[in-house]
LOTI-997153 format. One record per residue (C-alpha): x, y, z; residue in one letter. Coordinates in steps of 0.25 Angstrom, whole numbers, plus 2048, in hexadecimal, padded with zeros to 3 digits. Example, Ala and Ser with C-alpha at 12.3 -4.5 7.8 and 13.67 -1.06 7.14 Angstrom:
<sites>
8317EE81FA;8377FC81DS;
</sites>
This chain:
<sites>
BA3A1C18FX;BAAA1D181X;BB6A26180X;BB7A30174X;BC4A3416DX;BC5A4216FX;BD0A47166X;BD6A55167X;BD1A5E15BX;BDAA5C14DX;BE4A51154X;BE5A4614CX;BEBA39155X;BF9A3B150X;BF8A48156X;BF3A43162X;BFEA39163X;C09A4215EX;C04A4C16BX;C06A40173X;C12A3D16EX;C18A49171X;C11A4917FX;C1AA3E185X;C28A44180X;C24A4F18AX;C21A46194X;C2CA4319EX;C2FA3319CX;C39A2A19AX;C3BA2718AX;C36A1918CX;C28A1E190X;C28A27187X;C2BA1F17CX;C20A1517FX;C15A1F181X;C18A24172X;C17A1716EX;C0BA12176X;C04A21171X;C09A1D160X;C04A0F162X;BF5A13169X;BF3A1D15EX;BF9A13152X;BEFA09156X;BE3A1215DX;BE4A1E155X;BD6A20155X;BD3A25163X;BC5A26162X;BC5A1815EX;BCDA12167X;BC4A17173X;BB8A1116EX;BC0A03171X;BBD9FB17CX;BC1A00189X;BCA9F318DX;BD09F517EX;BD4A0217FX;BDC9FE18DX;BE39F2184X;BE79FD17AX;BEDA06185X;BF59FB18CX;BFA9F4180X;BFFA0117AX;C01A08189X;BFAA12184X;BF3A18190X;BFFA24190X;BF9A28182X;BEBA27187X;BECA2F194X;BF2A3B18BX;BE7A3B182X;BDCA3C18DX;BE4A46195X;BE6A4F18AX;BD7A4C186X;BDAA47177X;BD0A3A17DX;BC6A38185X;BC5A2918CX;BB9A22191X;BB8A1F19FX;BBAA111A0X;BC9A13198X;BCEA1C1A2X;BC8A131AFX;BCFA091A7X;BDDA0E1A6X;BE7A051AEX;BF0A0A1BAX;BFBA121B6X;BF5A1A1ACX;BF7A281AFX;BEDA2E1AAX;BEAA361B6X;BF8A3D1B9X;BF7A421AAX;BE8A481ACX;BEDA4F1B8X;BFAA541B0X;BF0A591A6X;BE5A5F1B1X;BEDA641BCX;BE2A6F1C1X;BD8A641C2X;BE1A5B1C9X;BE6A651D3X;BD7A691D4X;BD3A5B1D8X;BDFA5B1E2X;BDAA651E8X;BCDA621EBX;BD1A541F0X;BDBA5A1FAX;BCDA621FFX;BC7A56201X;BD1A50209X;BD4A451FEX;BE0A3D1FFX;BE9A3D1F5X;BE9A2F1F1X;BD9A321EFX;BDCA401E9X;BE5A381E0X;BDCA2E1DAX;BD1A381D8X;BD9A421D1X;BE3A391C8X;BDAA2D1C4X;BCBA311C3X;BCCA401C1X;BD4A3C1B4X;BCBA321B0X;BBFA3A1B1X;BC3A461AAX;BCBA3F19EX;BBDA3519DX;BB4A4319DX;BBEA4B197X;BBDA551A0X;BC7A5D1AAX;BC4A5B1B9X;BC0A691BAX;BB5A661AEX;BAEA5A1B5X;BA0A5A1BAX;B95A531C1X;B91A4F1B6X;B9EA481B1X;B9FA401BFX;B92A3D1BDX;B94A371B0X;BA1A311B6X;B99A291C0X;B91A231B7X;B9BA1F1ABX;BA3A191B7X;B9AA101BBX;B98A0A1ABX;BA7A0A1A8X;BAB9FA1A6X;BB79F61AEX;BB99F21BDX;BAE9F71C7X;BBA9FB1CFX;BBFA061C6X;BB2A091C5X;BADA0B1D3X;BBBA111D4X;BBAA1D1CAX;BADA201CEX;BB2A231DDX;BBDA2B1DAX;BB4A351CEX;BABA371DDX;BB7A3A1E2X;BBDA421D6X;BADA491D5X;BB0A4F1E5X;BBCA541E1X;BB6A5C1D7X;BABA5F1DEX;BB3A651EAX;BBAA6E1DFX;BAEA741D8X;BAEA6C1CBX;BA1A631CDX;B95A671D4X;B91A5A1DBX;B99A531E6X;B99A441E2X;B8CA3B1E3X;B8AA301EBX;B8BA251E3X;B7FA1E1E8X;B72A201E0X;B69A2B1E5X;B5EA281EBX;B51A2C1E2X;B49A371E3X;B39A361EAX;B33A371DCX;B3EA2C1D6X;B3AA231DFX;B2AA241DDX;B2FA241CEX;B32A141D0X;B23A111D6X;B20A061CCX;B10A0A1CBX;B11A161BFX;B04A1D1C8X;B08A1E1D3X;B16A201D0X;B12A2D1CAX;B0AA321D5X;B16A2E1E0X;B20A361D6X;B16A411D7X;B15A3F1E5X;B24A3E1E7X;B28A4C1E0X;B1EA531E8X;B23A4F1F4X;B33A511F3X;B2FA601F2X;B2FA611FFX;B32A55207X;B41A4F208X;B47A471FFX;B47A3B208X;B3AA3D20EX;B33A3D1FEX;B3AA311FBX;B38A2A207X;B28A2D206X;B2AA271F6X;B30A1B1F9X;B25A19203X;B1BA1A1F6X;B26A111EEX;B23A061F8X;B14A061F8X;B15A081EAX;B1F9FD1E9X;B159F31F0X;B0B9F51E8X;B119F21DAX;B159E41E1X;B079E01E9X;AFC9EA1E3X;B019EC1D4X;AF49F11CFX;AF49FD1D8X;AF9A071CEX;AF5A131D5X;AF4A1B1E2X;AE5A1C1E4X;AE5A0D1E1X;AEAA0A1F0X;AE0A051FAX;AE3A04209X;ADE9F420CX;AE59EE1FEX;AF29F71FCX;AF69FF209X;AF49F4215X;AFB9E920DX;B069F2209X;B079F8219X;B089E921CX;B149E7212X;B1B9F4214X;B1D9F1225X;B279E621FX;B2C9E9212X;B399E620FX;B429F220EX;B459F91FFX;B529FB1F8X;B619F61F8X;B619F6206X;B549EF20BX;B5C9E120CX;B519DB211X;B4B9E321AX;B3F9E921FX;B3B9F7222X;B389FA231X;B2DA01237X;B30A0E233X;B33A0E224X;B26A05225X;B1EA1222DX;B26A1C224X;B22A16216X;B13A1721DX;B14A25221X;B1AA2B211X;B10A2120BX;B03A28212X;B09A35211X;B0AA32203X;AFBA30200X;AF7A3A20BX;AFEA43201X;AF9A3E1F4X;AEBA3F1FAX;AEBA4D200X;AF1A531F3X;AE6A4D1EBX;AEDA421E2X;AE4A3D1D9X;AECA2E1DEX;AECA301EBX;AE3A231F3X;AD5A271F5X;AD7A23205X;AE1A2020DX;AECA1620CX;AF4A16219X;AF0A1C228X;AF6A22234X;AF3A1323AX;AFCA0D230X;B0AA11235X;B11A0A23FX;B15A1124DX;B25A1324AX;B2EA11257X;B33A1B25EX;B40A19261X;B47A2226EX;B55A28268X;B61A1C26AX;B69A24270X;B77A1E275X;B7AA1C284X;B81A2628AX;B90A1E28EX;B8DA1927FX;B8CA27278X;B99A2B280X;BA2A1F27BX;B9EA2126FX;B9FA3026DX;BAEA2E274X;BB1A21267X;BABA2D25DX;BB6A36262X;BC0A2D25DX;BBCA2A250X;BC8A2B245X;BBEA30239X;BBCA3F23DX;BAEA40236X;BA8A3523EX;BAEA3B24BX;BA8A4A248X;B9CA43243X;B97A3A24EX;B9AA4525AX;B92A50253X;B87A46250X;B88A43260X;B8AA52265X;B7EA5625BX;B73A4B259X;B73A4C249X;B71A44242X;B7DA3E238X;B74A4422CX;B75A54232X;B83A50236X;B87A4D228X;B7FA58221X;B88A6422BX;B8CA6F224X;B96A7A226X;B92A84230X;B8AA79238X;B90A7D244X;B8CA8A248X;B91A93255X;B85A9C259X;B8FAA4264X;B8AAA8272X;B8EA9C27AX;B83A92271X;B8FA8C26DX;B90A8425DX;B84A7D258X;B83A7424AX;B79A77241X;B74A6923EX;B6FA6922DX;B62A6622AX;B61A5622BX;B56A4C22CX;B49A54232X;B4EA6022BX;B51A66235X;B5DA71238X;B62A71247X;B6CA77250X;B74A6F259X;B7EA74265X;B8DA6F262X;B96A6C26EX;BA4A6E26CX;BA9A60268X;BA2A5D25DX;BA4A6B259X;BB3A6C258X;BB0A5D251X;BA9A64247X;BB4A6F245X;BBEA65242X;BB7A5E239X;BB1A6C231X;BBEA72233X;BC5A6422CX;BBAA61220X;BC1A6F21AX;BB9A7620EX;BB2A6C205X;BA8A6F1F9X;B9AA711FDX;B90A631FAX;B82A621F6X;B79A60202X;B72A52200X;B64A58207X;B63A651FAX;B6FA671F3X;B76A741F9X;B84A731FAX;B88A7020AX;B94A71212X;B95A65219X;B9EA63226X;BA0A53223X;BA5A52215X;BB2A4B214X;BBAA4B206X;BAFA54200X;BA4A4B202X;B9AA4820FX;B9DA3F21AX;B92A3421AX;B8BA2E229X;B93A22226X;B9EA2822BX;B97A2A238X;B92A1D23AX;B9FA16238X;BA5A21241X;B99A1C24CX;B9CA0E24BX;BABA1024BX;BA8A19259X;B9EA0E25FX;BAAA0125BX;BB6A0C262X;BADA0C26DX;BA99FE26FX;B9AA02271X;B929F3270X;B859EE270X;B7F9E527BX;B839DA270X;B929E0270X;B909E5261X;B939F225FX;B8A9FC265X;B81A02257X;B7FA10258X;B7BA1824EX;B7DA27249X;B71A2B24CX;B72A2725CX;B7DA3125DX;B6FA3B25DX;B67A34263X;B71A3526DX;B72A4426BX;B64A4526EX;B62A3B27CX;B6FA42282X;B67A51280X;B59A4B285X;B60A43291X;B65A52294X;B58A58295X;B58A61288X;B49A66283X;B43A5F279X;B43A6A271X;B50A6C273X;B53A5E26DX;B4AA5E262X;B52A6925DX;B60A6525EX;B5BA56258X;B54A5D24EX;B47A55250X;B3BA5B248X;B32A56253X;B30A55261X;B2DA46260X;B3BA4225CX;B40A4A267X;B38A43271X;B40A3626EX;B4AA3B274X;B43A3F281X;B3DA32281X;B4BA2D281X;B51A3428DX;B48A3E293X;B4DA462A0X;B3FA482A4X;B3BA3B2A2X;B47A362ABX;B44A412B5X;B35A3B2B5X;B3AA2B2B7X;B43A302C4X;B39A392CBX;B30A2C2C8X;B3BA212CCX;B3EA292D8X;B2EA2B2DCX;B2CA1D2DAX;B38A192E1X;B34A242EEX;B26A1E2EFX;B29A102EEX;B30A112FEX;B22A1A302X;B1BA0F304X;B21A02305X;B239FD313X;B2F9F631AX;B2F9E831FX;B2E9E932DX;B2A9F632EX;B1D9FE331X;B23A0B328X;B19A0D31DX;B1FA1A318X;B2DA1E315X;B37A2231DX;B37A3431EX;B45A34317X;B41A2C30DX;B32A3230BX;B3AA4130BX;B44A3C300X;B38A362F7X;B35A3C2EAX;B26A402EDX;B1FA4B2F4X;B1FA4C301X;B15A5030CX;B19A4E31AX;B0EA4A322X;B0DA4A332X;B08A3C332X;B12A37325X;B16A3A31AX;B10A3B30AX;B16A3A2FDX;B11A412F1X;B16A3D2E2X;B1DA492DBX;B12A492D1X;B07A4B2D8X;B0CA5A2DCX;B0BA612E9X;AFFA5C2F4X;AF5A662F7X;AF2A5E304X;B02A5B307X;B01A63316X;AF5A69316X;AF3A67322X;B00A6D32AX;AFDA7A320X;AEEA7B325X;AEBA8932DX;AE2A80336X;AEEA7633AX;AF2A78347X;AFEA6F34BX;B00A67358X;B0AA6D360X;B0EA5D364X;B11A5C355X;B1BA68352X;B24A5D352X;B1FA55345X;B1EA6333FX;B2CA68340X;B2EA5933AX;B25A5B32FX;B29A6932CX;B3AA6532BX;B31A59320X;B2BA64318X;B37A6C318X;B3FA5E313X;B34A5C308X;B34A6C305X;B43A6A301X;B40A5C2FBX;B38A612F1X;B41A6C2EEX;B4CA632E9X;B43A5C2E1X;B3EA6A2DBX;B2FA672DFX;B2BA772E1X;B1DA752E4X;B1EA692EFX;B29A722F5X;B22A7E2F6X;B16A752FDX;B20A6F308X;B24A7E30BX;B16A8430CX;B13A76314X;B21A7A31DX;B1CA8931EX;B0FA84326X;B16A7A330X;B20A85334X;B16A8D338X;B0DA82340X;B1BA7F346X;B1EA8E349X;B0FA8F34FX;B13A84358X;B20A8A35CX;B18A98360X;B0EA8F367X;B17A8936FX;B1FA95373X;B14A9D37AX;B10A99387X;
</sites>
């Protein structure tokens, strides 16, 4: 960018140089420096008196000018006291030692104490606060000509792009345009720009920009009409990702079937088979494929936006939509369905223990919420001010996880040492200025902002790994054991299942929008289904002696310890004994006979009754334990009718 003389109204250069002049005798100097500042000023303005001129010049002749004459105390009074206005590449050109930024902040003292301010907020250091403040504040506002207090979003904006075409070192470069993100926060945390600083990175295109680079002028047009329709009302990133599913059909087709130049043109046998055959394997798109193919379930994915794609043309009657269809149910491959990797139990203790320990406080509050809670890192980082709320009446504190990935808004219980963990941290972040929220815009107070600006999950990753090293968790192999954040709720949600919580219960607290990703989970580790696998195991293992017979030995039936103490139903039998399996319910026939009005005992066998009747009262209490009503309440009707035979016997035997 070319500087422009900007000469104060009505003074001529003598002027100028007589106010200089007159400038330095006020300064406090030794006479030597003062004397060579008068004569470095006459010289510059003898030979450069044209300012205008002069700053048309090259940039690396202008700095042989300066240092020749040492000039650069001349120049720094003329941009301070705005009697010229310097391009960008002179004043990120200026050598060490100039002290152009103690006399901006001599000049601008509001603004700097302003700045200072701020920066102490943000918990700057001073060394940072410093750089900011003394070499790039300076440089902006003399190359804009603007006050700290006057700059915009605009003007950093502008900054960022002039600093990135300013010839010079690329360190400078990089280096001035990290401190003007740095300078941009601080203005932003004290109200003088609307916008928190940008990330760097390009931003990703819109649905409709990326249907705007289909190569095929037809069918781009009806994919941006598609793709504008659409963003109405689903999310951002489910638009885009149905787009760039077109994108790669559309793609395939401008390389292997160039003479399809509309929609309608697309036949099942010649364009869709080949393309699904391709599409299983193609190479993954963008900076990051490396070589790589997509797996299953991009492959599955891309099917499913592109058939909801021409389902949709077709019903809203698009003149281009295909005349049949292109791609059926048959088409897309069964996904897996992998259980939840939760970690193992004496695993999730030593790690939890390494998390505790951790020297970076965000990582430390970060992981045990994530554990305590079942979040994920995405509703963790979005927490707002006023997240934990206390309903009163014994229910104790609850967090009010935002709206994440399903787009859904839970509560979730907080026990007490995650919640003085978050305390700390709120009560340490201090007030900050509110940030745009990067799902719609409205300004949020987020718990995890550090220095003004939001923690990333990077933090939490590193903080993971550094837990996993502390606590020398390894793999069969001996590397470190990998574990990712997203185990810490997978883990969250085995421990509450292995505890028997409701399904409904769970899906609520995961946040699950439908029953089937609940299920996972009691698929996992299902209470009911281990109760099931022991009352089986221990059936199995109390038939197996039934009938098995000893070496030796005539006994074909258990012992009557062992026959008592098996898990079945039991009916004892004057002749023997019989087992019933659980599952089967109660016998009708069990005793029938002894509960008869017709059976009339043998008064030689009162003996084997009064034996039978202590079995049934035994199995009676058996049956109990094991919280079998109905079998119970049989053995006591079955008890009842023995006692009175036996009773009848008794009165029979008593008279003469």
């Amino acid at each position: 960018m070319t500087g422009v003389a900007l000469g104060v109204v009505g003074t001529a250069p003598a002027d100028l140089l007589g106010d200089y002049l007159r400038f330095v005798d006020r300064l406090e100097i030794n006479p030597g420096q003062r004397w060579q500042r008068r004569r470095a000023a006459t010289d510059f303005m003898g030979r450069h008196g044209d300012l205008a001129s002069w700053m048309s010049r090259p940039t690396p002749a202008r700095l042989a000018d300066l240092h020749r004459l040492k000039a650069w105390p001349f120049l720094t009074w003329l941009l301070v006291e705005g009697h010229l206005q310097s391009d960008l590449g002179l004043l990120l050109a200026k050598p060490g030692g100039v002290d152009l930024g103690l006399w901006w902040s001599a000049a601008h003292p509001d603004d700097v104490r302003r700045a200072q301010q701020a920066a102490e907020r943000l918990g700057w250091s001073a060394n940072w606060a410093r750089q900011v403040i003394r070499h790039t504040a300076p440089v902006l506002s003399l190359w804009l000509g603007k006050t700290l207090s006057e700059l915009t979003d605009e003007d950093f904006d502008t900054a960022a792009e002039a600093a990135a075409h300013v010839d010079g070192r690329a360190s400078t470069r990089e280096r001035f345009a990290g401190r003007c993100l740095a300078l941009r926060q601080l203005c932003f945390q004290d109200g003088i720009v609307r916008q928190p600083p940008r990330d760097s990175r390009a931003a990703a295109l819109s649905p409709a920009e990326h249907a705007a680079r289909i190569v095929q002028p037809q069918i781009r047009r009806e994919v941006v009409r598609y793709a504008e329709i659409i963003a109405t009302t689903l999310r951002p990133s489910t638009a885009q990702m149905r787009i760039k599913a077109i994108r790669v059909l559309a793609d395939w087709l401008a390389t292997e079937h160039p003479e399809v130049a509309r929609l309608d043109q697309l036949d099942r046998s010649r364009h869709i088979e080949p393309f699904l055959v391709w599409s299983r394997s193609r190479p993954w798109r963008g900076p990051n494929g490396d070589g790589k193919t997509v797996g299953m379930t991009v492959f599955h994915h891309d099917l499913v936006d592109l058939r909801v794609f021409f389902e949709d043309i077709a019903e809203w009657g698009w003149a281009a939509a295909p005349q049949r269809r292109l791609i059926f149910l048959s088409d897309l491959p069964r996904l897996p369905e992998p259980l939840p990797r939760a970690l193992p139990a004496d695993i999730d203790r030593a790690l939890m223990a390494a998390v505790s320990d951790l020297d970076d406080p965000f990582a430390r509050v970060g992981l045990t919420v994530l554990r305590a809670t079942g979040m994920r890192a995405g509703e963790l980082l979005d927490l707002e001010l006023g997240c934990i709320v206390d309903f009163g009446g014994g229910h104790g504190s609850w967090l009010r996880v935002p709206v994440g990935k399903l787009g859904t808004d839970r509560m979730v219980p907080l026990d007490p040492g995650p919640l003085r963990l978050l305390d700390a941290w709120i009560a340490k972040r201090g007030p900050q200025r509110s940030l745009p929220h990067p799902r719609d815009g409205h300004l949020a107070d987020f718990v995890f902002t550090e220095r003004g600006q939001r923690i990333g999950a990077h933090r939490l990753r590193v903080g993971l790994h550094t837990a996993i090293a502390a606590a020398d968790l390894r793999d069969p192999a001996g590397n470190p054991l990998h574990v990712t954040l997203h185990q810490l709720r997978h883990t969250f949600g085995t421990t509450l299942a292995n505890a028997g919580m409701s399904l409904p219960a769970l899906m609520a607290l995961m946040g699950h929008v439908t029953p089937e990703m609940t299920l996972r989970y009691a698929r996992l580790a299902s209470p009911t289904i281990r109760d099931a696998y022991n009352t089986a195991m221990a059936k199995a293992n109390g038939r197996r002696s039934l009938f098995v017979i000893a070496a030796g030995s005539n006994q074909s039936v258990p012992t009557k310890v062992d026959w008592l103490h098996a898990e079945m139903l039991k009916t004892r039998l004057a002749h023997g004994f019989c087992s019933r399996e659980p599952v089967a319910g109660a016998c009708a026939y069990a005793n029938i006979c002894e509960q008869c009005d017709n059976f009339v005992p043998d008064h030689d066998r009162a003996q084997l009754l009064s034996e039978q009747l202590d079995d049934i009262r035994a199995l009676r209490d058996d049956a109990n334990a094991r919280g079998w009503t109905s079998e119970a309440a049989r053995h006591d009707r079955v008890a009842d009718s023995i006692e009175r035979h036996l009773a009848g016997l008794r009165r029979r035997h008593a008279d003469p």
